[in-house]
N, C-alpha and C positions, 0 to 999 in steps of 0.2 A: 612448384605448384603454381598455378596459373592465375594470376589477381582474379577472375572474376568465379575459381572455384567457390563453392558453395556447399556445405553440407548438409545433407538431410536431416530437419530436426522434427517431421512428423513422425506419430506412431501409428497413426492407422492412414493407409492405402484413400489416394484421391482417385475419383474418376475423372475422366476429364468429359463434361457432358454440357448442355447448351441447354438451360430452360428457363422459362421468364421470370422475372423476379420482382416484385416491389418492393420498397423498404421505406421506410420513418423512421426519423432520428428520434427517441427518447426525447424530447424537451418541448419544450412550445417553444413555437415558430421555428422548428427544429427543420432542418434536409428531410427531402424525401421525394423518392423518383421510381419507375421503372427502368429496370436492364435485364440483365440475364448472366446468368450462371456461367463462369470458368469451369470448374469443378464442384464436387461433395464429396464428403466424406462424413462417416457418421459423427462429428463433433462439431466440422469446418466446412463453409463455404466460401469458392474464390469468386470474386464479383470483378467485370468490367463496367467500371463506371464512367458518366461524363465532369464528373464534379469529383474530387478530393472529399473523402469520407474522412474525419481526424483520426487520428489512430486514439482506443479507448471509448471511442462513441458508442453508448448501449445505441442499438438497432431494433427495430421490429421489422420481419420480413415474411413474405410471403412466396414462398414455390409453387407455381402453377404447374400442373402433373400435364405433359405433353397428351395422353390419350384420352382422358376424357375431363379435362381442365380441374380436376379436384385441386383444392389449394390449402396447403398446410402451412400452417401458423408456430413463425419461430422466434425467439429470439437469442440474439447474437451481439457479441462484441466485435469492430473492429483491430481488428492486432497488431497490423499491417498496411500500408498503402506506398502506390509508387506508381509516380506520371509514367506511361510508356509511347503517349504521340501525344498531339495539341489535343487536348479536350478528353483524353482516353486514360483513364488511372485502371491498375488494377488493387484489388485490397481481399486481404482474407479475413476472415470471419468466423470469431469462435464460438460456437453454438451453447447458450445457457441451458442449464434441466437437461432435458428429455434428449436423447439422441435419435439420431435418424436412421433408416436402411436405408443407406445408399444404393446399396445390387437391384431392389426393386425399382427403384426409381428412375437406375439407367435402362432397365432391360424396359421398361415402362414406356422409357422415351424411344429408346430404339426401335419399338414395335410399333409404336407412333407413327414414325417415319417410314414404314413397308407399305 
């Protein structure tokens, strides 16, 4: 087996889809930036970020809907993070409460873009 295999430990299906994102770190004078979306899934989202998010950092975030900017209010845990270029981390993100639809939210985006 190949050092850098890896096994899948999600249970629900990512998409891989691009949409804008803000977040706040939980805390005063806490992080907090715009990027955009790797993926979603209705629990998780993947974030590229330019800053190192810690892993465990409660989040406040917000997804702006590609077709008519509607913005939903979430919050999330960091789970995950890892430099991948100078300045470029990726990190996943465990969604607290409420779960999302992800299906409408790509198909959303994708009709955005025709």
């Amino acid at each position: 087996m190949p050092d850098n295999y890896t096994i899948e430990k999600r249970k629900l299906v990512r998409f891989l889809v691009t949409m804008p994102l803000k977040y706040a770190k939980l805390a005063i004078n806490g992080l907090s930036g715009t990027t955009c979306t790797h993926d979603i899934s209705a629990q998780g989202v993947g974030l590229i970020t330019a800053e190192e998010l810690p892993v465990n950092s409660p989040l406040n975030i917000c997804l702006k809907v590609p077709d008519n900017g509607e913005e939903i209010q979430l919050e999330g845990e960091v789970v995950w993070s890892r430099q991948v270029d100078v300045s470029k981390y990726r990190c996943g993100l465990k969604l607290k409460g409420l779960q999302i639809k992800p299906i409408p939210l790509v198909l959303r985006t994708i009709y955005s873009r025709l």
